[in-house]
KEDREN-916319 format. One line per field, with one value per residue (C-alpha): residue in one letter; chain; residue number from 1; x, y, z. Coordinates in steps of 0.25 Angstrom, whole numbers, plus 5000, padded with zeros to 4 digits. Layout:
BEGIN
code	(a_...) .
unit	(A_...) .
pos	(NUM_...) .
c1	(X_...) .
c2	(Y_...) .
c3	(Z_...) .
END
This chain:
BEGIN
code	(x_x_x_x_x_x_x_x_x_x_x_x_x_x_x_x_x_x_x_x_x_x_x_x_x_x_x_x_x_x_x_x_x_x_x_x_x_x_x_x_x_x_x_x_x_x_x_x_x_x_x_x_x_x_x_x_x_x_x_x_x_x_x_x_x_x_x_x_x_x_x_x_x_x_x_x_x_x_x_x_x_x_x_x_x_x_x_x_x_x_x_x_x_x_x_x_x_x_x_x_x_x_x_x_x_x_x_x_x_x_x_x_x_x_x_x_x_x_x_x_x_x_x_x_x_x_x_x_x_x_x_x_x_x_x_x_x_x_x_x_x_x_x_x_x_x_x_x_x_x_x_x_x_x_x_x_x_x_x_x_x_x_x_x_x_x_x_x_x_x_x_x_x_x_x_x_x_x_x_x_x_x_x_x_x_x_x_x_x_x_x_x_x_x_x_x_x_x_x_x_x_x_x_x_x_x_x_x_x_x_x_x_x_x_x_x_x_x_x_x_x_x_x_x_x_x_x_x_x_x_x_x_x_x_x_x_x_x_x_x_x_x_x_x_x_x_x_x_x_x_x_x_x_x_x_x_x_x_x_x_x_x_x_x_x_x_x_x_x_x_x_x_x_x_x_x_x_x_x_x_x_x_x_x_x_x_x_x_x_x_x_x_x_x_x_x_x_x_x_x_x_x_x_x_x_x_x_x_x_x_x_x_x_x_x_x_x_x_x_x_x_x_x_x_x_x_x_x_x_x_x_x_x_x_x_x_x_x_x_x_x_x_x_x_x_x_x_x_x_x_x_x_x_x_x_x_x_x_x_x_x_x_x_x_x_x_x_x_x_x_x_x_x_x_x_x_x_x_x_x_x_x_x_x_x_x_x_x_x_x_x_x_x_x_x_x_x_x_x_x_x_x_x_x_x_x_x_x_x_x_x_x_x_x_x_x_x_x_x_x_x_x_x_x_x_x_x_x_x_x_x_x_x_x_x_x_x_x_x_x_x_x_x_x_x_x_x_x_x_x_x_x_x_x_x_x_x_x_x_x_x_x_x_x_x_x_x_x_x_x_x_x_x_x_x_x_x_x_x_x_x_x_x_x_x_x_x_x_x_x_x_x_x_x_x_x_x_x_x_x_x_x_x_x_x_x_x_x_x_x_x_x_x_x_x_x_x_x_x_x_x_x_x_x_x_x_x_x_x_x_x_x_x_x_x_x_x_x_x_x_x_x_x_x_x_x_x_x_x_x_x_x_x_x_x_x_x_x_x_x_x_x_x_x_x_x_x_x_x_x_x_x) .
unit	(A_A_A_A_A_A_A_A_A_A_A_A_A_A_A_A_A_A_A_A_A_A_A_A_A_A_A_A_A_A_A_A_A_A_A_A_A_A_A_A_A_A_A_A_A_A_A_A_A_A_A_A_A_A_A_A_A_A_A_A_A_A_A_A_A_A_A_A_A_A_A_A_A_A_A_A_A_A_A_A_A_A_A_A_A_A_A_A_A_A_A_A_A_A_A_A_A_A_A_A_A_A_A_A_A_A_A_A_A_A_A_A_A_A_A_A_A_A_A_A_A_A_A_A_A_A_A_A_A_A_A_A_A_A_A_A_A_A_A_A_A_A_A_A_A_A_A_A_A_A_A_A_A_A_A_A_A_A_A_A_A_A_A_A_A_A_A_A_A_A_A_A_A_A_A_A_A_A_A_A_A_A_A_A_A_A_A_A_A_A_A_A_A_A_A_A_A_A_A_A_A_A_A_A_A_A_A_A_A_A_A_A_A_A_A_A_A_A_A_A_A_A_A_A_A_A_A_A_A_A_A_A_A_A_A_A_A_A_A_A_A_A_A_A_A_A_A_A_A_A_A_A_A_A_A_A_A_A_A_A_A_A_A_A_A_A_A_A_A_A_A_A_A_A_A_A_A_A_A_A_A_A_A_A_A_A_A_A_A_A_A_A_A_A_A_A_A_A_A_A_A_A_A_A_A_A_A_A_A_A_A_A_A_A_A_A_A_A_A_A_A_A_A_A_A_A_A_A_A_A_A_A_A_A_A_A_A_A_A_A_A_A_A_A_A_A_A_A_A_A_A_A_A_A_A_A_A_A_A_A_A_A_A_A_A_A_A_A_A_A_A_A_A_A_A_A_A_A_A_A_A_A_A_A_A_A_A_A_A_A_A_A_A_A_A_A_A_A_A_A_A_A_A_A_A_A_A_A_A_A_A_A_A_A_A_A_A_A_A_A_A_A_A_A_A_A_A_A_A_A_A_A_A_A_A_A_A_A_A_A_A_A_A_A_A_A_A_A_A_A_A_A_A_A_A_A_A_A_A_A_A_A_A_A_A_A_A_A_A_A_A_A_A_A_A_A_A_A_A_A_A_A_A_A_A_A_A_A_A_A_A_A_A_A_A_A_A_A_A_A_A_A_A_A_A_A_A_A_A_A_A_A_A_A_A_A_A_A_A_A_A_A_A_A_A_A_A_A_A_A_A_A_A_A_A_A_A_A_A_A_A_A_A_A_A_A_A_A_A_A_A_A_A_A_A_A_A_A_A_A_A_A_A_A_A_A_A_A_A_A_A_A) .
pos	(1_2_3_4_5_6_7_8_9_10_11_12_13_14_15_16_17_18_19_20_21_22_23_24_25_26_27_28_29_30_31_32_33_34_35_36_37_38_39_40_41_42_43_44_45_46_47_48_49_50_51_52_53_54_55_56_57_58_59_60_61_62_63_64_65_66_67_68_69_70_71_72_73_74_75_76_77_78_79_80_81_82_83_84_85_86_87_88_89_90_91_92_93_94_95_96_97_98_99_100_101_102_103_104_105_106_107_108_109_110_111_112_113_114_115_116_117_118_119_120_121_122_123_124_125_126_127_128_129_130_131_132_133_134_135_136_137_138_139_140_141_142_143_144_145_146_147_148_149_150_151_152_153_154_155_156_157_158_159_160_161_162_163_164_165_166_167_168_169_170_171_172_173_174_175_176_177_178_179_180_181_182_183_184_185_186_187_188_189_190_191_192_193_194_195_196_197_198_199_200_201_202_203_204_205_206_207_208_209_210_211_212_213_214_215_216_217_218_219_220_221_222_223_224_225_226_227_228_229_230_231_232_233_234_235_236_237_238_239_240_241_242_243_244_245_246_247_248_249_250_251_252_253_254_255_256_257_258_259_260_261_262_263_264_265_266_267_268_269_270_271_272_273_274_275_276_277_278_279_280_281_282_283_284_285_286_287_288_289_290_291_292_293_294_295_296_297_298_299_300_301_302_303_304_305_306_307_308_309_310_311_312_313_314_315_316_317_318_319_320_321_322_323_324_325_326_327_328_329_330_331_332_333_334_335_336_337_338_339_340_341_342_343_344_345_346_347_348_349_350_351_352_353_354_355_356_357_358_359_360_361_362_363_364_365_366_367_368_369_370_371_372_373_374_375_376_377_378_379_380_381_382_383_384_385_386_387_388_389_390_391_392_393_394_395_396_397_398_399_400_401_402_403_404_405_406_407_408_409_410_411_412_413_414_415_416_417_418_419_420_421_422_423_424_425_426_427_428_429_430_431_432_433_434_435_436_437_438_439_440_441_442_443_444_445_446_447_448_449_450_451_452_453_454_455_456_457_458_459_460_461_462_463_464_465_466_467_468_469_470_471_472_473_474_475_476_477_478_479_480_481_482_483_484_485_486_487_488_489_490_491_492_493_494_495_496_497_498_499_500_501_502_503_504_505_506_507_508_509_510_511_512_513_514_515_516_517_518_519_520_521_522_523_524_525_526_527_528_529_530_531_532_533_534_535_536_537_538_539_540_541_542_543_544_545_546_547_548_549_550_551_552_553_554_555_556_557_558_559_560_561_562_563_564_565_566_567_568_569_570_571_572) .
c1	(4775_4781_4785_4793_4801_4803_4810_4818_4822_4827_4837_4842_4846_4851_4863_4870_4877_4866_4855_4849_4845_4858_4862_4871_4874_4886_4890_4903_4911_4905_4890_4885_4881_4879_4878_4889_4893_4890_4901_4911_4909_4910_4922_4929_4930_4938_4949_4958_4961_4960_4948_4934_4923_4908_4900_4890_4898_4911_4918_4931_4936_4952_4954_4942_4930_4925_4911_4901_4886_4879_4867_4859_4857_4857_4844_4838_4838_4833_4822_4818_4819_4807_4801_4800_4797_4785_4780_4782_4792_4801_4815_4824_4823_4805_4797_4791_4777_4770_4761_4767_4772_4783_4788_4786_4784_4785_4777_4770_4762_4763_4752_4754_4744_4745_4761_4762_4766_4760_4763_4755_4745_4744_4743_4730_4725_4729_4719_4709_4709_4706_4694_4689_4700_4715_4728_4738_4748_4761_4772_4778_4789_4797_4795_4780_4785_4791_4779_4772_4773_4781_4773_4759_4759_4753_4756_4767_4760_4766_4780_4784_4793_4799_4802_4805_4797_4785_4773_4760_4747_4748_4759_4756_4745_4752_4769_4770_4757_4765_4776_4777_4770_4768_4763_4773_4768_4771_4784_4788_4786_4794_4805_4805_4813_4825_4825_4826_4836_4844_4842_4850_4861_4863_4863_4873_4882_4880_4886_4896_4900_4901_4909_4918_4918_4920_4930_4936_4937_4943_4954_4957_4958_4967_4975_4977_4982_4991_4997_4999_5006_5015_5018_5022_5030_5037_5040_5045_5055_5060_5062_5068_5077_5082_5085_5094_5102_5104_5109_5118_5123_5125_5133_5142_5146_5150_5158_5164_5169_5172_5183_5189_5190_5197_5205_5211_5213_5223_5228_5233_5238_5247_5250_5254_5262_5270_5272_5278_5286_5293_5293_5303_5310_5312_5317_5328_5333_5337_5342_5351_5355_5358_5367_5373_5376_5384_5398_5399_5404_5400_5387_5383_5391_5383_5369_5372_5365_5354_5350_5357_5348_5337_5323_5316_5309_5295_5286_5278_5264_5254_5245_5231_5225_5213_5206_5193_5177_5176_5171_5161_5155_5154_5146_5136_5135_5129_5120_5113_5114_5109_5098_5092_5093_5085_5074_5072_5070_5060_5054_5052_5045_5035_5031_5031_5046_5057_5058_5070_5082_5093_5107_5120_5127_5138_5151_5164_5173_5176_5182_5193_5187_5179_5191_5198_5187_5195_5210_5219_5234_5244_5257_5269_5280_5295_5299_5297_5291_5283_5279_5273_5267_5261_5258_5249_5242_5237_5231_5225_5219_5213_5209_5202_5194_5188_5187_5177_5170_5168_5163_5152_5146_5146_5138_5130_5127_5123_5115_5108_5105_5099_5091_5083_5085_5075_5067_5065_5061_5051_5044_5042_5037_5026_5022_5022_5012_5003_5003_4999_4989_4983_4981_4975_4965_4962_4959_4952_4942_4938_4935_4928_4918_4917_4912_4903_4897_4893_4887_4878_4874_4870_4863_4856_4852_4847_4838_4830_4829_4823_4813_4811_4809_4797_4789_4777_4778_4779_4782_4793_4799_4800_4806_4816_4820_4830_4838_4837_4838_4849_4859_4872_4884_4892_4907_4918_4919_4931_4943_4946_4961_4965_4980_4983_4993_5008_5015_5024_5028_5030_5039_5048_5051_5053_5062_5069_5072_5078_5089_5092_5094_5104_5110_5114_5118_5127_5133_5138_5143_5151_5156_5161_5168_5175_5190_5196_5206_5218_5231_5242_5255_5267_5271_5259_5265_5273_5270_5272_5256_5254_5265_5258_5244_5251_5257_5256_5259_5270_5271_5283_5289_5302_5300_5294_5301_5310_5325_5329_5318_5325_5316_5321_5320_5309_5304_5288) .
c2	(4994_5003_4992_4986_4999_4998_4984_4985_4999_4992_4981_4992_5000_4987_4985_4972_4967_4969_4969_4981_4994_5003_5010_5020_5017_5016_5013_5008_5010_4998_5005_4994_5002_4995_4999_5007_4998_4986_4990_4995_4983_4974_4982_4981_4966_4969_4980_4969_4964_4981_4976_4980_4974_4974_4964_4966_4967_4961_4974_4978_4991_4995_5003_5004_5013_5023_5021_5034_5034_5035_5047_5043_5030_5031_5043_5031_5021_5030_5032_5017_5016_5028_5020_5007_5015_5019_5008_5001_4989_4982_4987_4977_4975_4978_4969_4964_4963_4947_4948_4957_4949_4954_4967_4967_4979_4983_4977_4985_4976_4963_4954_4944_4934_4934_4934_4944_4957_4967_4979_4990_4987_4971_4974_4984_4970_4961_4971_4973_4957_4955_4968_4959_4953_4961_4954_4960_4965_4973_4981_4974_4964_4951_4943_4938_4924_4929_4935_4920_4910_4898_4887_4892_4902_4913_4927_4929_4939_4935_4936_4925_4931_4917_4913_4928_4924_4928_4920_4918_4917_4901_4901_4909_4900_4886_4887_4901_4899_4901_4910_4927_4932_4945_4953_4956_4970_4968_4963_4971_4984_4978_4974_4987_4995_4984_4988_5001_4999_4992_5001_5011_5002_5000_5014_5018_5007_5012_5026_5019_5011_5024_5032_5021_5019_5036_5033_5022_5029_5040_5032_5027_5041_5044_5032_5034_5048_5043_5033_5043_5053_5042_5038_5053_5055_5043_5047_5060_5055_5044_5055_5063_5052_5050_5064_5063_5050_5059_5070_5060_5055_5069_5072_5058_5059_5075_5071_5061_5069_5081_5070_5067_5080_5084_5070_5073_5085_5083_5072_5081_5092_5081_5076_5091_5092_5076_5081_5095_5087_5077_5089_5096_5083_5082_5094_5093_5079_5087_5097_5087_5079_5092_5095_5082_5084_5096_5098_5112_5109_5122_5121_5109_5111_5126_5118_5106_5113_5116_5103_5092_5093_5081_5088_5086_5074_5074_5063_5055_5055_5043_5041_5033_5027_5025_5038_5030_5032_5020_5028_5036_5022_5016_5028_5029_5013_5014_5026_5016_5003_5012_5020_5006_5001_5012_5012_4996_4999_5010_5002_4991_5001_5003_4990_4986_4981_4985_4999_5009_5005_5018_5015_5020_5030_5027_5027_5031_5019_5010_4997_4993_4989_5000_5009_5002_5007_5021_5014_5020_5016_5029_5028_5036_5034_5042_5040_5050_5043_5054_5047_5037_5045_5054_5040_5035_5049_5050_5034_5039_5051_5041_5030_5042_5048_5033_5031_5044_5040_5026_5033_5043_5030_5021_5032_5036_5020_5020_5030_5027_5014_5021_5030_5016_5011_5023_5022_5007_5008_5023_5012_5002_5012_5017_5003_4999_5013_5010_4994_4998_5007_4999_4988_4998_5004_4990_4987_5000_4997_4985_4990_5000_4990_4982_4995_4998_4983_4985_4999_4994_4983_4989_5000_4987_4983_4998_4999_4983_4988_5002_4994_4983_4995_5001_4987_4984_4970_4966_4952_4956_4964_4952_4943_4953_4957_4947_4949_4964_4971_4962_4974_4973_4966_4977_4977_4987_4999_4998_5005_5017_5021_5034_5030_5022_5032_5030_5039_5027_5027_5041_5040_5028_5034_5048_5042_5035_5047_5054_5044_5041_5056_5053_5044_5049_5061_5052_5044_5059_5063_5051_5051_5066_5062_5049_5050_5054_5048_5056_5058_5058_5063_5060_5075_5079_5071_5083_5082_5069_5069_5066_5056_5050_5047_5035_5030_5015_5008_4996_4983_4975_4960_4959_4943_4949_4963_4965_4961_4975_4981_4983_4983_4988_4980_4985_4995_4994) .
c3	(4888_4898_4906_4896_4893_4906_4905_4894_4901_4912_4905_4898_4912_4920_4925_4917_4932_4941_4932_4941_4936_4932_4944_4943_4929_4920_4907_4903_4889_4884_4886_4895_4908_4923_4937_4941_4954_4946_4935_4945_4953_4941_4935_4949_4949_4935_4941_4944_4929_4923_4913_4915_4909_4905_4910_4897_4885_4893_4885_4892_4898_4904_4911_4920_4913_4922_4927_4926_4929_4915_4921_4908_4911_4927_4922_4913_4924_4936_4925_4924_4939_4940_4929_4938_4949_4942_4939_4953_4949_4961_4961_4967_4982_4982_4984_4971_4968_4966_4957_4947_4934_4925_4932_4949_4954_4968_4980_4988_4998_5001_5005_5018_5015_5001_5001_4989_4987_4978_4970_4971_4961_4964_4978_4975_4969_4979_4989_4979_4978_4993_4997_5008_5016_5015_5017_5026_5018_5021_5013_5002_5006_5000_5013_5013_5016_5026_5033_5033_5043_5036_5045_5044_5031_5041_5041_5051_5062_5075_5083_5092_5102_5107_5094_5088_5076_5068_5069_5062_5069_5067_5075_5086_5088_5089_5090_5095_5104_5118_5113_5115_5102_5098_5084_5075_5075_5091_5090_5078_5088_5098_5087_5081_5092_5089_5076_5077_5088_5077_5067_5075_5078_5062_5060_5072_5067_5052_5056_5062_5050_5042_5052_5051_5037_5034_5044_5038_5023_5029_5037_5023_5016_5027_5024_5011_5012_5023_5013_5002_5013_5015_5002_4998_5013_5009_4994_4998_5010_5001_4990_5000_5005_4992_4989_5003_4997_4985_4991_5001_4988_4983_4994_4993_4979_4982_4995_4985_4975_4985_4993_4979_4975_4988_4988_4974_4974_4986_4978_4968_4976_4981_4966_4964_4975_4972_4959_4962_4972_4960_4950_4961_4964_4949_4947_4959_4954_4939_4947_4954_4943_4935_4947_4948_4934_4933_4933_4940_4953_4959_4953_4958_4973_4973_4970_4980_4990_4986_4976_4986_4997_4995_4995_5007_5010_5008_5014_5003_5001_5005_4992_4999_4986_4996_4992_4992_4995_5004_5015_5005_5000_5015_5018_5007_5009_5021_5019_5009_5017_5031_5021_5014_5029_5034_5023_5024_5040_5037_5028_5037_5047_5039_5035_5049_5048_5059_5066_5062_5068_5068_5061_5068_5060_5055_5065_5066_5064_5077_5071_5065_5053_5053_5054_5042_5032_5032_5030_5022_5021_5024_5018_5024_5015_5018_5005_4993_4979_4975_4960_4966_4976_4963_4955_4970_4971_4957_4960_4972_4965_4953_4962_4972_4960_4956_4971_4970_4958_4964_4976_4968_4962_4973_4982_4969_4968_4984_4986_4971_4978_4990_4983_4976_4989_4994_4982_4985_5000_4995_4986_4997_5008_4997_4995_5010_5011_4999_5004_5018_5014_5002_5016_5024_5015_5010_5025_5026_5013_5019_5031_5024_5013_5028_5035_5023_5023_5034_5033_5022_5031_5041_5033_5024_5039_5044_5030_5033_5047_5044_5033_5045_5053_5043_5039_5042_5041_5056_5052_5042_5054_5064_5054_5051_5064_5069_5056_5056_5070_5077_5077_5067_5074_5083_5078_5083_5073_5063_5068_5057_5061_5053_5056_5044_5041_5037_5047_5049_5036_5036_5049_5043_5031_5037_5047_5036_5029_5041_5043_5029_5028_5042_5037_5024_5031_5041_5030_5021_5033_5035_5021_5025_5037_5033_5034_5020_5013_5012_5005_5015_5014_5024_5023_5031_5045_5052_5068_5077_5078_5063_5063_5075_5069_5061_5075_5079_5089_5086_5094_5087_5092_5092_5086_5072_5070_5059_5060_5057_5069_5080_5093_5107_5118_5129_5119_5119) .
END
C-alpha cells in the first residue's frame, strides 16, 4: 500500500520534458511546473519568435515569465527522494536488481557464475540457496557479460600480455598456451601506477582549463567595460565637436552682421555727406539765378565776387555694388567639405580603412585664378554726378544688406549640415564599437562553452578513473584500461589577451576632434582676414604713391592705336 502512494507520488512530481524527478523546480503561470534547466532550455529555443509556450497545456506567455524555484514542491520531492531511499529503489545510473519484479531496487552484489545481480534482500537468498559451494561474486556491476569469455563462456581470469587481452582458463591452456600470461590481480597492480599517473595529468590539465576559463571570463568583462568607455569617450568628443561647429557658426553669422553694420554705416555717412553736398550745390545755383535775375547793377557787380567763382572740384565717388559674402561662403564651404573629409578618414581608421592624411591649410592666393576670387572693379571717375552717385550707394547699401542675409543662411545651412554630418559619423563609430565587440565576446563565448566541454570531460574522465581506481573487479579493470588511462590529447593553452580594448578608437576620434577644432579655428580666422570690400572715393588719392598703386605698364602698336593717339617715335 505504501508503495503505491509512493507511485502515484512520483507522477505527480516528475518533470513533463525529461520525465525525471523535478529538480529544481518551477511552476509557470499556467501551474504546470518542470525542471528549471529543462523549461529554460526549452523556452530558450522560443526567444527568437518573443512567444513562450507550455509544452503541457501549449498555453502561451509574452513577454518571457520569470522562472523562480517553487521551495514547497522542491521540500515535497526531496521528501520522496528519502522515501525511495528507504526503501532501496535504483535511481538512474545504479545498477538494478534481476530478480525484483514491478519496482528494481538497487543491486548490491553481482554473481559471476550465475550472471545476476541482487538486491540486498535477494542476494541474502541467492547465498542462503547455495550453503555448500559459494559463487564468486563481486560489487554490483551492469557489465556481467563483459566479465565472460565469449568463445568459451568462462569467467574471464587471466591477462595475456602479447595480446593485451583478458583470458579465461580455457584459453590459456590452448591459444594463449606460449604467450606471457599473468593474473589479472597481477597485471591490475602493475597497471595501476598508469592510472594514477593519469589521474594526475587530468587533474593538472583540469586546473589549467579553469585558470584559463576565469581568465577568459574576465578578459571579457574587461572588454566589455572597455567598449562602454569607448562608446561614452566617443559620445562626449562628438558632443563636444558639435558644440565647437556651434560656436564657429556663432561666430560666423556675428562676423557677418559686425561687417555689415560697419559697411553700412559708412555707406551712410557718405549718403550724408553727397546729400549735404547737392543741398549746398542747390542753394548756390538759386543764389545765381536770383542774381542773374536782378536789375541792380551794383548789386550784382558787388556779389560777382563771391558767387561767380565755380565751387571747387570735388572728385566723384566710386559706388562697388560688389558689397558681397563670397569670401565668407568659400570659407564656411570648406570647413564642411575639410570636416566631413576628416571624419570619413577617421572613420576608415577604425574600421581598418586608410590612415589620417593631414590637410594643408588654407593658402594665401598664388594663381591668377585664385587672385580673381577677390576682384572688384574700381571706378575713378573726374566728373561730378552726384544724384546718381546717391541713387548707386543706396543700391549698394540694399543689395549689401540681402547680401548679409543670404550670407547668415547660407552659413547657418552649412554648419546645420555639418552638425548632421557629425551626428551621422557619432552613429556609425558606436555601431563599429558595439559590432566589434558583439564579434569578440561572441568569439570569446565560444571559446568559453569549448573551454567548459572540456572541463566537464576531462572531469567525466578523472571520476571513471578514480572508480576504475577503487574496483575490485580486476577483470573489469583490464578491460577498461585501454579506453581509460591513455592521457587526454596535449593542446596548446587558449591564449586569453586582455587587450581587446578600443584605445584605437579612443585615439581616432580624439585626434579628430583636435583638427576639426583647428580647422575651424583656421577657417574663422580666415573669414577675419579676407580683404574687405570697400567703398572707394577719388578724393582720398592725395600723394604720388597713392596714385601709383593703380600704375600699369602700357605696350601700344603703332598699327592698331587710335587715329587721334599720337605715338612718338623711339619712345619705349
Amino acid at each position: 500500500m505504501a508503495e503505491a502512494s509512493i507511485l502515484v507520488g512520483e507522477d505527480q512530481f516528475s518533470c513533463l520534458i525529461c520525465l525525471e524527478l523535478l529538480k529544481d523546480p518551477v511552476t509557470i503561470p499556467c501551474g504546470h511546473s518542470y525542471c528549471m534547466s529543462c523549461i529554460s532550455d526549452c523556452w530558450n529555443q522560443d526567444d527568437k519568435e518573443g512567444l513562450y509556450t507550455c509544452p503541457e497545456c501549449k498555453q502561451s506567455f509574452t513577454p518571457r515569465p520569470a522562472l523562480n524555484n517553487n521551495v514547497m514542491l522542491a521540500e515535497m520531492v526531496d521528501n520522496l527522494k528519502k522515501t525511495r531511499s528507504a526503501h532501496g529503489y535504483a535511481e538512474p545510473g545504479d545498477v538494478e536488481c534481476d530478480v525484483c519484479t514491478g519496482r528494481k531496487r538497487k543491486a548490491v552484489k553481482s554473481c559471476l557464475l550465475c550472471l545476476e545481480s541482487y538486491c540486498q534482500s535477494h542476494f541474502d537468498c541467492h547465498e542462503e540457496s547455495h550453503p555448500k559451494k559459494r559463487h564468486k561474486v563481486t560489487d554490483a556491476t551492469g557489465q556481467i557479460q563483459e566479465m565472460i569469455c565469449s568463445k568459451h563462456d568462462r569467467l574471464l581470469e587471466a591477462f595475456c600480455q602479447s595480446d593485451q587481452k583478458c583470458i579465461c582458463f580455457i584459453c590459456l591452456m590452448d591459444e594463449h598456451k606460449n604467450h606471457d600470461t599473468l593474473s589479472a590481480e597481477a597485471e591490475r597492480t602493475e597497471k595501476q601506477k598508469q592510472v594514477e599517473k593519469t589521474v594526475t595529468i587530468i587533474q593538472k590539465k583540469i586546473e589549467e582549463r579553469q585558470t584559463e576559463l576565469q581568465n577568459l571570463r574576465e578578459s571579457v568583462q574587461t572588454h566589455k567595460r572597455s567598449a562602454q568607455a569607448a562608446v561614452e569617450d566617443s559620445e562626449r568628443i562628438f558632443t563636444e565637436l558639435i558644440h565647437c561647429i556651434e560656436k564657429s557658426r556663432s561666430e560666423v553669422i556675428q562676423m557677418i552682421r559686425d561687417r555689415e553694420k560697419a559697411e553700412v554705416s559708412r555707406a551712410e555717412g557718405l549718403l550724408k555727406h553727397l546729400q549735404q553736398e547737392i543741398d549746398d550745390l542747390r542753394k548756390r545755383d538759386d543764389e545765381l539765378k536770383q542774381l542773374l535775375h536782378t536789375e541792380n547793377h551794383i548789386h550784382f557787380l558787388q556779389n560777382f565776387q563771391f558767387h561767380a567763382v565755380p565751387p571747387a572740384s570735388s572728385d566723384s565717388t566710386n559706388i562697388s555694388s560688389l558689397l558681397s559674402y563670397d569670401d565668407v561662403r568659400r570659407s564656411v564651404s570648406i570647413i564642411r567639405s575639410k570636416l566631413e573629409h576628416f571624419c570619413r578618414e577617421e572613420i576608415e581608421k577604425i574600421s581598418g580603412g586608410a590612415k589620417i592624411k593631414f590637410l594643408t591649410p588654407i593658402t594665401q592666393p598664388e594663381t591668377r585664378e585664385h587672385f580673381l576670387h577677390y576682384y572688384h572693379p574700381f571706378t575713378l571717375d573726374s566728373e561730378t554726378e552726384r544724384e546718381k552717385e546717391i541713387q548707386e550707394l543706396k543700391e549698394a547699401v540694399k543689395t549689401h544688406k540681402h547680401s548679409a542675409l543670404a550670407a547668415v543662411k547660407n552659413s547657418n545651412k552649412i554648419f546645420t549640415e555639418l552638425i548632421r554630418s557629425i551626428e551621422r559619423s557619432r552613429s556609425e563609430v558606436i555601431r563599429m564599437i558595439r559590432d566589434r565587440e558583439k564579434a569578440e565576446v561572441n568569439r570569446a563565448e565560444g571559446l568559453l562553452n569549448q573551454l567548459q566541454q572540456e572541463i566537464d570531460d576531462l572531469r567525466r574522465r578523472d571520476a571513471e578513473l578514480k572508480q576504475l581506481l577503487h574496483t575490485d573487479d580486476h577483470i573489469h579493470f583490464l578491460q577498461s584500461f585501454q579506453s581509460l588511462s591513455v592521457p587526454p590529447a596535449s593542446r596548446d593553452c587558449i591564449s586569453v589577451t586582455s587587450l581587446l580594448s578600443y584605445d584605437d578608437v579612443d585615439e581616432s576620434v580624439t585626434m579628430l576632434r583636435e583638427k576639426l577644432e583647428d580647422l575651424c579655428k583656421e577657417a574663422t580666422e580666415n573669414i577675419y582676414v579676407t580683404p574687405h570690400v570697400e567703398i572707394v572715393t577719388t578724393s582720398e588719392l592725395r600723394t604720388r604713391d597713392e596714385f601709383l598703386q593703380y600704375f600699369r605698364q602700357l605696350t601700344l602698336d603703332p598699327n592698331t592705336a587710335h587715329k587721334y593717339l599720337h605715338l612718338s617715335e623711339g619712345v619705349v
